[in-house]
Structure formats: structure tokens, C-alpha cells
DSSP file (Angstrom, degrees, kcal/mol; ACC not computed):
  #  RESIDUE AA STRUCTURE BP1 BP2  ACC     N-H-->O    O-->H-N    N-H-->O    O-->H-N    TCO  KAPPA ALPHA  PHI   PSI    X-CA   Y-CA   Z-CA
    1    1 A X              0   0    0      0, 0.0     2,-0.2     0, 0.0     0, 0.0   0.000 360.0 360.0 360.0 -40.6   33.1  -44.7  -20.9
    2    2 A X        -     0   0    0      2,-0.1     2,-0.3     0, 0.0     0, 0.0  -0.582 360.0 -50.9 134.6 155.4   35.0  -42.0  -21.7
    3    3 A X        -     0   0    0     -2,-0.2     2,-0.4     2,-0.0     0, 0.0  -0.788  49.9-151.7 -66.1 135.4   38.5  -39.7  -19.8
    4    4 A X        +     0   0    0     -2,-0.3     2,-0.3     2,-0.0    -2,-0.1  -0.983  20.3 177.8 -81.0 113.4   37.4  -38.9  -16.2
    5    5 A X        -     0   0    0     -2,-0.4     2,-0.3     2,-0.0    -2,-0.0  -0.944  25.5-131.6-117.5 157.6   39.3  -35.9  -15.4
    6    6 A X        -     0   0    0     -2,-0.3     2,-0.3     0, 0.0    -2,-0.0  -0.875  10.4-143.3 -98.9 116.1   38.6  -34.4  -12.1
    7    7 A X        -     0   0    0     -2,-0.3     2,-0.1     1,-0.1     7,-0.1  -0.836  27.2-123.0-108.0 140.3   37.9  -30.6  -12.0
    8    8 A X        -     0   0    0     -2,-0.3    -1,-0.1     5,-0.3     3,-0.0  -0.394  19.2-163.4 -97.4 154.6   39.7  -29.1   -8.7
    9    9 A X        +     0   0    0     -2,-0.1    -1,-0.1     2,-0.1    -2,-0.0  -0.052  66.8  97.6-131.4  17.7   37.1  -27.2   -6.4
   10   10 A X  S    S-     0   0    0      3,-0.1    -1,-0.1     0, 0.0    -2,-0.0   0.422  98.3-108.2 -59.4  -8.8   39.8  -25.6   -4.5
   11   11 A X  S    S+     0   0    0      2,-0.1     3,-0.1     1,-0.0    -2,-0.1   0.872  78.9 131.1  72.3  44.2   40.0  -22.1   -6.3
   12   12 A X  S >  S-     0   0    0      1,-0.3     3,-1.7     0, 0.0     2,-0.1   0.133  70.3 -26.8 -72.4-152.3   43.0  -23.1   -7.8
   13   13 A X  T 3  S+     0   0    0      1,-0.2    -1,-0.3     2,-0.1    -5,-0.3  -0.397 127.1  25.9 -83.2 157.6   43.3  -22.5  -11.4
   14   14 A X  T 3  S+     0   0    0     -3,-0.1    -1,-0.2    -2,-0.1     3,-0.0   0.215 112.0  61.3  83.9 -26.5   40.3  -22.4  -13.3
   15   15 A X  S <  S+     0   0    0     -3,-1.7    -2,-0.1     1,-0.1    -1,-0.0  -0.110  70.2 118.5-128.9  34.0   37.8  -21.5  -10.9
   16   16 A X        +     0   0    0      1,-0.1     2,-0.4     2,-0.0    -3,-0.1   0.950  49.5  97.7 -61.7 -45.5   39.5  -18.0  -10.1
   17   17 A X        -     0   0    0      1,-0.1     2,-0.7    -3,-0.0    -1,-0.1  -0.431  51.5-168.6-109.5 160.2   37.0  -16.0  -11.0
   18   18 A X    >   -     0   0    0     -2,-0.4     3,-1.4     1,-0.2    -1,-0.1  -0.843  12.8-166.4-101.7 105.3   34.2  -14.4   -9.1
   19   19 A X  G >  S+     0   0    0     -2,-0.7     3,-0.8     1,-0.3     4,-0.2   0.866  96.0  47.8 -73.4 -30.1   31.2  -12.7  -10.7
   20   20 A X  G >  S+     0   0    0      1,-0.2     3,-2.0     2,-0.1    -1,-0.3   0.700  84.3  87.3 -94.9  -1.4   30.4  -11.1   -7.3
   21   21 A X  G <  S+     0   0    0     -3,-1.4    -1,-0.2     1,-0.3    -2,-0.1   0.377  75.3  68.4 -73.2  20.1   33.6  -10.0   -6.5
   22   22 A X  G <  S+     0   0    0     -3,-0.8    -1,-0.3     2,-0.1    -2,-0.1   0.585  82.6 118.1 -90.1 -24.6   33.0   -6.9   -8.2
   23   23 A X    <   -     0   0    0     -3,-2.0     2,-0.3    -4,-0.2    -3,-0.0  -0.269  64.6-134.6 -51.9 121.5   30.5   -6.1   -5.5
   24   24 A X        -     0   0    0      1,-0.1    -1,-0.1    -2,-0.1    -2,-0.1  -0.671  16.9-171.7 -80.8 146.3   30.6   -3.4   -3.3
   25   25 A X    >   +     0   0    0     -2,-0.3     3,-1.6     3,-0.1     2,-0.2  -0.232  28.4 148.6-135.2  28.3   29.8   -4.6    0.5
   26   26 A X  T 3  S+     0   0    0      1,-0.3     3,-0.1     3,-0.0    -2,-0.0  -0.736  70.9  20.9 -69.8 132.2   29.6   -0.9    2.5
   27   27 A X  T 3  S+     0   0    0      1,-0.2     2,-0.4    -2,-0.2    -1,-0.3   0.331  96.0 121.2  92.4  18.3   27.3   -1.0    5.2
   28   28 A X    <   -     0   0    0     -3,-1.6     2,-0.4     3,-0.0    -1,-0.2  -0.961  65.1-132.3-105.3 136.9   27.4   -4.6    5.6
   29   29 A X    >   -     0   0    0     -2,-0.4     3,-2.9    -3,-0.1     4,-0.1  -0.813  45.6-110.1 -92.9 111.9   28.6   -6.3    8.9
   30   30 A X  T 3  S+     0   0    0     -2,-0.4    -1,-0.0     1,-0.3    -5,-0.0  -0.372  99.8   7.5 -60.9 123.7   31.4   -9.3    7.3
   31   31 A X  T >  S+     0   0    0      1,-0.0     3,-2.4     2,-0.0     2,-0.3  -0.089  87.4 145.2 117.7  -6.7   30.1  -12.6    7.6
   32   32 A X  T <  S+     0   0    0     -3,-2.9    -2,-0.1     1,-0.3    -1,-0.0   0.355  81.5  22.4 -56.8  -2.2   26.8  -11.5    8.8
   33   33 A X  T >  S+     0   0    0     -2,-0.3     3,-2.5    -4,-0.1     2,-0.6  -0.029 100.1 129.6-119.5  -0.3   24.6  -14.2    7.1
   34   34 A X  T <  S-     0   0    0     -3,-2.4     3,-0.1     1,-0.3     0, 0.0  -0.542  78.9  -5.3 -88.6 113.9   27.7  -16.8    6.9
   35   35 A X  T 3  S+     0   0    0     -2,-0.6     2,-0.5     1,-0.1    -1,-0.3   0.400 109.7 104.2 109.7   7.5   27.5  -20.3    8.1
   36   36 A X    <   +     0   0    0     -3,-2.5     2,-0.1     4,-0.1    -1,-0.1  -0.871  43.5 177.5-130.2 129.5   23.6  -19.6    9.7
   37   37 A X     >  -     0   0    0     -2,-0.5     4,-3.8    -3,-0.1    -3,-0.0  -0.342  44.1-109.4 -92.4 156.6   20.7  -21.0    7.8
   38   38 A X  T  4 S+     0   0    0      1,-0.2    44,-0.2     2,-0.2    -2,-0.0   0.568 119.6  64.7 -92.9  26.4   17.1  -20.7    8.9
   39   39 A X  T  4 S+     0   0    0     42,-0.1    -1,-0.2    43,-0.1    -3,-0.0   0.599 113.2  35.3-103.8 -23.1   17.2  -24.4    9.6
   40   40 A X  T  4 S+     0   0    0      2,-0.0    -2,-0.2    42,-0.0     3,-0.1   0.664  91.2 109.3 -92.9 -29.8   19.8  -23.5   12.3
   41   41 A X  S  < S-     0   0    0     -4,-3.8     3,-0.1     1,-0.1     2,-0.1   0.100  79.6-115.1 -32.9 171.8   18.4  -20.3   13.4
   42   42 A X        -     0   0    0      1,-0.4    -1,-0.1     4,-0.1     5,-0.1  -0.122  59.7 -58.5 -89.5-156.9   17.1  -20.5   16.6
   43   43 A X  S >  S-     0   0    0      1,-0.1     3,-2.4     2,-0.1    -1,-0.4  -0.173  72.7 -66.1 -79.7-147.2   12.9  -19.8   16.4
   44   44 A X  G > >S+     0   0    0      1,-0.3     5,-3.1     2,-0.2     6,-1.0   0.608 127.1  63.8 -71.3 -21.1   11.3  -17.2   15.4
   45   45 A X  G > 5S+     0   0    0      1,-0.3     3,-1.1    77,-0.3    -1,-0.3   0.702  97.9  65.8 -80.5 -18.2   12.4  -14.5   18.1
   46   46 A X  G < 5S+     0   0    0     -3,-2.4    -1,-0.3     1,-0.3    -2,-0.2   0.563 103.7  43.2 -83.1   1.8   16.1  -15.0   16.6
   47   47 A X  G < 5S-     0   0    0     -3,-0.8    -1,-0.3    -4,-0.2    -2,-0.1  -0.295 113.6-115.0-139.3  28.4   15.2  -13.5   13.3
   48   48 A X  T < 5S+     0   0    0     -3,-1.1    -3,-0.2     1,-0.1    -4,-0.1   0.332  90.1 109.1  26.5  31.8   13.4  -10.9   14.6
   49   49 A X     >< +     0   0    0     -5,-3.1     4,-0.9    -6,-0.1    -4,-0.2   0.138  42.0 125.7-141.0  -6.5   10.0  -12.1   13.0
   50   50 A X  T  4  +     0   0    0     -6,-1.0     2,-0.9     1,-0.2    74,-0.2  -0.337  69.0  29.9 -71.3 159.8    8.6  -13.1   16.5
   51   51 A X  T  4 S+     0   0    0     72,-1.1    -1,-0.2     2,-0.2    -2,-0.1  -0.355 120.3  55.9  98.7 -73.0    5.1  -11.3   17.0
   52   52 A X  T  4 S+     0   0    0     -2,-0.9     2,-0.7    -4,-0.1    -2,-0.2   0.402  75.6  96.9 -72.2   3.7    4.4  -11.3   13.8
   53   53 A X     <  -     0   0    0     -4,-0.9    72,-2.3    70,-0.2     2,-0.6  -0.667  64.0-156.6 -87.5  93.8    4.7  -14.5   13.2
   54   54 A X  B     -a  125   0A   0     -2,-0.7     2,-0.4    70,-0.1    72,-0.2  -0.788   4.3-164.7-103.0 136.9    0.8  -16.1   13.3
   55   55 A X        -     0   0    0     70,-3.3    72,-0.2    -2,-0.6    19,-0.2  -0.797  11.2-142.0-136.7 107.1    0.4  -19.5   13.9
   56   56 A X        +     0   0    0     -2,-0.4    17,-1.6    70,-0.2     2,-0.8  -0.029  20.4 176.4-101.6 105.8   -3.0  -21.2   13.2
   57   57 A X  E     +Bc  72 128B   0     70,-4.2    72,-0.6    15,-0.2     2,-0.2  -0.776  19.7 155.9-127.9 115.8   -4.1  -23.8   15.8
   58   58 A X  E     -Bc  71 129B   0     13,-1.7    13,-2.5    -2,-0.8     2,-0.3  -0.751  35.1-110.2-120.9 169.6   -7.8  -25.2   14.9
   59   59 A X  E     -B   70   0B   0     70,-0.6     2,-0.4    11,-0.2    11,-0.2  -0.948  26.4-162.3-106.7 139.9   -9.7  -28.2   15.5
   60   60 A X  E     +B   69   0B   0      9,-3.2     9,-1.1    -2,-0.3     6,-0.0  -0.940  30.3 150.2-126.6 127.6  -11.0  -31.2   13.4
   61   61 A X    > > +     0   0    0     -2,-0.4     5,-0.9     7,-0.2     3,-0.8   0.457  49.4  99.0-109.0   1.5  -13.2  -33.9   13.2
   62   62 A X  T 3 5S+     0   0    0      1,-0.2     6,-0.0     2,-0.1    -1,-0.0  -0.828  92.2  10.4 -96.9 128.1  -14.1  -34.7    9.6
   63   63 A X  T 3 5S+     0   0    0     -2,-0.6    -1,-0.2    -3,-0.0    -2,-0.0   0.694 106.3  91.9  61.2  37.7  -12.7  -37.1    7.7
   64   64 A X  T X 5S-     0   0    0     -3,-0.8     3,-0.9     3,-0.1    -2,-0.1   0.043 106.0 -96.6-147.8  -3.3  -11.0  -38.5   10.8
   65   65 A X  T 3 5S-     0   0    0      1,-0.3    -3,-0.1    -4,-0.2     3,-0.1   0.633  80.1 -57.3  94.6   3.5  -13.8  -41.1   11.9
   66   66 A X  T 3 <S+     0   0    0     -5,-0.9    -1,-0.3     1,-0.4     2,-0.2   0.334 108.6 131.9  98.6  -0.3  -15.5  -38.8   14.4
   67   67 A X    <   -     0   0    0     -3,-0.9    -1,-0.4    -6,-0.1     2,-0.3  -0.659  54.1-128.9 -82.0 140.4  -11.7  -38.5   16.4
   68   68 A X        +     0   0    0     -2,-0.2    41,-1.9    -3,-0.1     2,-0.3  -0.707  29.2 175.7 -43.5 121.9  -10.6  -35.1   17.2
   69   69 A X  E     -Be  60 109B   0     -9,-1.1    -9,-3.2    -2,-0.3     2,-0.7  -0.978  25.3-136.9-155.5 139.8   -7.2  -33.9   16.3
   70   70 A X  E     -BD  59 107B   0     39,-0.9    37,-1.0    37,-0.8     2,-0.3  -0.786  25.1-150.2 -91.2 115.9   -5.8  -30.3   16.8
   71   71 A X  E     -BD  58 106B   0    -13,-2.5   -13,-1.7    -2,-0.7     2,-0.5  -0.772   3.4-150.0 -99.6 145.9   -3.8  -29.1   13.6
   72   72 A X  E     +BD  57 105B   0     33,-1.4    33,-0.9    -2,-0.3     2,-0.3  -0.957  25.5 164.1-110.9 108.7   -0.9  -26.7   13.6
   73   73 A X        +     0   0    0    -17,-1.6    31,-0.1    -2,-0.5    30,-0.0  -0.842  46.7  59.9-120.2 168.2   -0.3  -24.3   10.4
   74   74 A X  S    S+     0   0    0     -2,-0.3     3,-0.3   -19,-0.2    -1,-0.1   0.638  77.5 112.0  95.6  24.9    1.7  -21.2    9.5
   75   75 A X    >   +     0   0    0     28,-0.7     3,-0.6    -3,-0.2     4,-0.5   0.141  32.4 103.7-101.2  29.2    4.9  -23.0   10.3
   76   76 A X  T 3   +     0   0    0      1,-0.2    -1,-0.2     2,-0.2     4,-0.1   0.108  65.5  64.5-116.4  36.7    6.4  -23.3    7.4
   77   77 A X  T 3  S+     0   0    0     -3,-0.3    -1,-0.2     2,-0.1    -2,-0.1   0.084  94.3  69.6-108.1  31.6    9.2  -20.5    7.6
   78   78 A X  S <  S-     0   0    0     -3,-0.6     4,-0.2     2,-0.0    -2,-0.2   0.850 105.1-141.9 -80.2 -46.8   10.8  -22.8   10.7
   79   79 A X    >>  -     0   0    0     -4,-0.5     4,-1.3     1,-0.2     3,-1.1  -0.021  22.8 -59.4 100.8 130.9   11.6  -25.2    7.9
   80   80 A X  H 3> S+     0   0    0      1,-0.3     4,-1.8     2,-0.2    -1,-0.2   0.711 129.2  41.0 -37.1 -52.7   11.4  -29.0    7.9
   81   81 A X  H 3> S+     0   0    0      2,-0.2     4,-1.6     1,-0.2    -1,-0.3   0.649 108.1  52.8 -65.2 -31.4   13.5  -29.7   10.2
   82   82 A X  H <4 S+     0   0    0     -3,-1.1    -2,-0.2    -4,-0.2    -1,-0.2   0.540 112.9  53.1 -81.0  -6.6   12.8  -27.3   12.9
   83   83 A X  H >X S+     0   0    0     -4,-1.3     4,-2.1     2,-0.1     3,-1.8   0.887 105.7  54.4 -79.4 -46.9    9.0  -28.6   12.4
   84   84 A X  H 3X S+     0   0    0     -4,-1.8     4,-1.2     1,-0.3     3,-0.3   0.918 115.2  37.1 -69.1 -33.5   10.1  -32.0   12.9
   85   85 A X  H 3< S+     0   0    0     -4,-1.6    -1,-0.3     1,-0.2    -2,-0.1   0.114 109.3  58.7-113.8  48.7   11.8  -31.3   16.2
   86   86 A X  H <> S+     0   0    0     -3,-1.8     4,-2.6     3,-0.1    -1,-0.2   0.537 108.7  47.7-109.6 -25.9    9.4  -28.9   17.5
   87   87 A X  H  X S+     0   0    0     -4,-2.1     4,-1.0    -3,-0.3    -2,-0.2   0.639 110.4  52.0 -86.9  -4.9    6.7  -31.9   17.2
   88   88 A X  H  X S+     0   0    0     -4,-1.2     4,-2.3    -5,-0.3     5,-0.2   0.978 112.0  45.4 -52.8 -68.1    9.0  -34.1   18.9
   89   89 A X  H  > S+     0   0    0      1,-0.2     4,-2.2     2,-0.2     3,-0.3   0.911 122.6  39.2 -28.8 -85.5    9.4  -31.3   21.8
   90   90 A X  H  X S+     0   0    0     -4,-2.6     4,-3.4     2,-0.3     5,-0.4   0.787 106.0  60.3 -45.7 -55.3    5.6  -30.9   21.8
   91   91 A X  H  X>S+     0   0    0     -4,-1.0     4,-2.2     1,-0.3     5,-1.5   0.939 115.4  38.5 -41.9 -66.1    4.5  -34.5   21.3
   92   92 A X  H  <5S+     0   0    0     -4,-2.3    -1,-0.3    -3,-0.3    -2,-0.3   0.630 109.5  57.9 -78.9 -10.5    6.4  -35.3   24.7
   93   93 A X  H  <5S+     0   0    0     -4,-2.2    -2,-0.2    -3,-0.3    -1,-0.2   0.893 114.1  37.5 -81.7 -40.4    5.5  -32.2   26.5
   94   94 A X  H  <5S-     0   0    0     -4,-3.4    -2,-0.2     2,-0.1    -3,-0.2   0.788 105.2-124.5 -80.5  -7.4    1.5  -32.8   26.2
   95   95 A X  T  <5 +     0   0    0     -4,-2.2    -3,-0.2    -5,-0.4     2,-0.2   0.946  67.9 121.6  96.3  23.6    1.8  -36.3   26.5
   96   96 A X      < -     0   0    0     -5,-1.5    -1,-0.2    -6,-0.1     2,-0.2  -0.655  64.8-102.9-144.7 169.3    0.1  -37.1   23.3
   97   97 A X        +     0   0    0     -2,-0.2    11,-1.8    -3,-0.1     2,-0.3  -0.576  50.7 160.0 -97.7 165.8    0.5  -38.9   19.9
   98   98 A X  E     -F  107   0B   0      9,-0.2     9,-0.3    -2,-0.2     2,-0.3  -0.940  24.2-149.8-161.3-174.0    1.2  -36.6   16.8
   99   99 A X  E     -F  106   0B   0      7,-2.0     7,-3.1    -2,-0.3     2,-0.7  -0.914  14.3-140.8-162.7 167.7    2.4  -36.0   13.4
  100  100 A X  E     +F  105   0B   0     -2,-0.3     2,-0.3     5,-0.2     5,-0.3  -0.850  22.3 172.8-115.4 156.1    3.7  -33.9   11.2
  101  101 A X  E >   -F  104   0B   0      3,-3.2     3,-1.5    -2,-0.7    -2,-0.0  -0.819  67.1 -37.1-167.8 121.7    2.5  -33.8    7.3
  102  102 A X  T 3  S-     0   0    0     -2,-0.3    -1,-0.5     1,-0.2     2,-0.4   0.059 123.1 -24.0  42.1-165.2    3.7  -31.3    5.2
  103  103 A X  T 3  S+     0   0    0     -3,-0.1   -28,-0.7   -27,-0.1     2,-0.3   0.427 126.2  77.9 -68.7  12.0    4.2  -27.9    6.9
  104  104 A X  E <   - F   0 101B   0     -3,-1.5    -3,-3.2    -2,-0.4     2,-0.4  -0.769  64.6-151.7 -61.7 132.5    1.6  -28.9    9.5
  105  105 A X  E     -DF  72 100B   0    -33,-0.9   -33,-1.4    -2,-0.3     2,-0.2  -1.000  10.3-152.9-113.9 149.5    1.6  -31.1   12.6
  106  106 A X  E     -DF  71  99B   0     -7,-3.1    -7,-2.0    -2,-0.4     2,-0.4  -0.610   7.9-165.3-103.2 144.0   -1.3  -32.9   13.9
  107  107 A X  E     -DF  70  98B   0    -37,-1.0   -37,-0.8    -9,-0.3     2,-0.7  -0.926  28.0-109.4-136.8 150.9   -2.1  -34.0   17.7
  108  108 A X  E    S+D   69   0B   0    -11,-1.8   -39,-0.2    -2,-0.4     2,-0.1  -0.608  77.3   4.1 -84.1 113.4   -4.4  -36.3   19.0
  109  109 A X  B    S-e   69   0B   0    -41,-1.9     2,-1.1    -2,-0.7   -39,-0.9  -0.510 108.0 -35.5 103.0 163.3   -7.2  -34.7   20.9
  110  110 A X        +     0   0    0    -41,-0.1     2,-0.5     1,-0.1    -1,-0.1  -0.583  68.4 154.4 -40.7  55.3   -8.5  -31.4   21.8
  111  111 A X     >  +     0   0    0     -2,-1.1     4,-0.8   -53,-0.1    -1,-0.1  -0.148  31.1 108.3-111.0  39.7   -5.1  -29.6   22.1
  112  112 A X  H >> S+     0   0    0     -2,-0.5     3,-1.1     2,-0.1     4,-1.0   0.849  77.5  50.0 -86.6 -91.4   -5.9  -25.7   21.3
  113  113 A X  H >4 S+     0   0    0      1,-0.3     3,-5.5     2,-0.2     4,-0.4   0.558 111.5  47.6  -6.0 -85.3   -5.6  -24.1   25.2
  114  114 A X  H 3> S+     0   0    0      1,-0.2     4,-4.8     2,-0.1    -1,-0.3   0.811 117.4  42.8 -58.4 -40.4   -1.9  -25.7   26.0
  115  115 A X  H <X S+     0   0    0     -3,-1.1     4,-0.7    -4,-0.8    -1,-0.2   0.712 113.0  45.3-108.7  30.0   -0.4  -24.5   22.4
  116  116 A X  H XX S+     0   0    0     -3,-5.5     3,-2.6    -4,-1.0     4,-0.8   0.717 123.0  39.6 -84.8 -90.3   -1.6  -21.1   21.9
  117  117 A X  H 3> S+     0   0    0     -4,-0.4     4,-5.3     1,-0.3     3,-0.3   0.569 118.5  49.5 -72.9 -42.5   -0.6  -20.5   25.6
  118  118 A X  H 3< S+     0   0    0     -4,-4.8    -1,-0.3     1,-0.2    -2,-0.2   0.834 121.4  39.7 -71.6  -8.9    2.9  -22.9   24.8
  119  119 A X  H <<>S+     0   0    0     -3,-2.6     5,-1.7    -4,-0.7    -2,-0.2   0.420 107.0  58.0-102.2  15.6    3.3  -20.6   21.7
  120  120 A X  H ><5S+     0   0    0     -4,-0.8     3,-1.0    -3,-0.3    -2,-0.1   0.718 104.6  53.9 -75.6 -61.8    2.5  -17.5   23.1
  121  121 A X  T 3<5S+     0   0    0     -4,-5.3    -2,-0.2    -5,-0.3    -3,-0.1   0.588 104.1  55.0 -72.8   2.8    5.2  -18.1   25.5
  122  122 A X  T 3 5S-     0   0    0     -5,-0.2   -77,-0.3    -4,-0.2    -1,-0.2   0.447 125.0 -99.9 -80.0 -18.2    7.5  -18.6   22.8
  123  123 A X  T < 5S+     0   0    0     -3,-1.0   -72,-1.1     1,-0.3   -70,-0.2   0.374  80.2 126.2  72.0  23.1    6.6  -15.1   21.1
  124  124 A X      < -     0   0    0     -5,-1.7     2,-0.4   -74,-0.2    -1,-0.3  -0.239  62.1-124.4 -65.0 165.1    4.2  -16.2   18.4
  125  125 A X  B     -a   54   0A   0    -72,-2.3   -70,-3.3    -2,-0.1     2,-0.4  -0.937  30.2-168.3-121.4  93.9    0.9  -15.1   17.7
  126  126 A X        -     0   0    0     -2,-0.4     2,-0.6   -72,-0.2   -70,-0.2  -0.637   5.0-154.1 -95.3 159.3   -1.3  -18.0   17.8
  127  127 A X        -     0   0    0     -2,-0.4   -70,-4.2   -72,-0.2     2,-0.6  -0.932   9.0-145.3-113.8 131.9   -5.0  -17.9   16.5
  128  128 A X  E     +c   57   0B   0     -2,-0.6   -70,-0.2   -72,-0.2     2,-0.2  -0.855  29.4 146.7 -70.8  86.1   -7.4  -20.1   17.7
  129  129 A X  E     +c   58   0B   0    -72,-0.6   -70,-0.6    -2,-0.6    -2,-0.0  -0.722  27.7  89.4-120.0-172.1  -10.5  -21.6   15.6
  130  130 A X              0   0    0    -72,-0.2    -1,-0.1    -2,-0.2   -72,-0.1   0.643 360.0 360.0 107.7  10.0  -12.5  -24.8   15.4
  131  131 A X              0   0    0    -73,-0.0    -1,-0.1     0, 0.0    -2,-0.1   0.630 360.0 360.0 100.6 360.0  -15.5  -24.6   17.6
């Protein structure tokens, strides 16, 4: 198999140097991006991007057996994880079944009204289509 030697990830020796520490960082606030991810951000309004932010809520019935289900786009700079627990959140506030698949989630039923009006009050721009 071979020596395993173990390369230390401490910044100890060997790993001193820093290609960006040549960078100058005037006009920058220290840390101002450090430790927050947009998977942690809050929504859309914490990143300034609420408002502009459009978020597509149509309805479908084709290729679904004749059932109605209300699809959700344009969410996919929330991030996987803040989609999955915003269709948790959602799921149990209408009372309904749901999923999410790929940067979409899907609802059961006729569900346009309650989440332009519940992302509306959120500071999104949702757009309605679908009849």
C-alpha cells in the first residue's frame, strides 16, 4: 500500500503560504461575507434581492392524469435546502401534499391565490399563469 504520511492542515509548516495575502482589502467591512452562506442567509429580503426576485407560480394538468397541481419556479437562488424547508413550511400551512423536484416544488390542487399572496407577503414578486 505504500507510507501514509499525514500532511498537517493547521498552517503550520508547509502550508504558510497565501496566494491572496498579497491582496489589498480597503473598503471592505472584515469578515463581511465570513461564516454566512446563502444556504444560511435568511430569504430573499436578507440579501437585498427581495422585489426583484420573481417567482413563477402556474397551474398544471397534463401529464398528471387530469389532477391539478400548482408548480413553484424561480427558486433556485434560495438553494436546496432552503427550498426543501420552505416546502415543508408551505406544505403544512395550506394543508396540502407537495413536493419538491429539482428547483421547483409542486402542490396538490389549485394553489395559485394563497402563494402569490403568501409570497408577496414575504417581499417576492410572484407571477401568476395557468388558466
Amino acid at each position: 500500500m505504500g507510507d501514509r504520511r499525514r500532511i498537517s492542515t493547521d498552517g503550520g509548516e508547509g502550508l504558510g503560504y497565501n496566494p491572496f495575502g498579497s491582496l489589498k482589502t480597503d473598503g471592505f467591512a472584515p469578515g463581511a461575507t465570513a461564516g454566512k452562506s446563502p444556504e444560511t442567509a435568511g430569504p430573499a429580503k436578507a440579501n437585498g434581492r427581495a422585489g426583484r426576485q420573481r417567482i413563477d407560480i402556474r397551474r398544471e394538468k397534463s401529464g398528471r392524469g387530469g389532477k391539478t397541481v400548482t408548480v413553484v419556479s424561480g427558486l433556485a437562488p434560495l438553494g436546496p435546502t432552503r427550498i426543501e424547508a420552505l416546502a415543508r413550511s408551505l406544505r403544512k400551512a395550506l394543508g396540502v401534499g407537495g413536493a419538491v423536484k429539482g428547483n421547483c416544488i409542486e402542490f396538490q390542487g389549485d394553489q395559485r391565490e394563497k402563494l402569490a399572496a403568501f409570497f408577496r407577503d414575504e417581499g417576492f414578486r410572484p407571477v401568476l399563469s395557468g388558466g
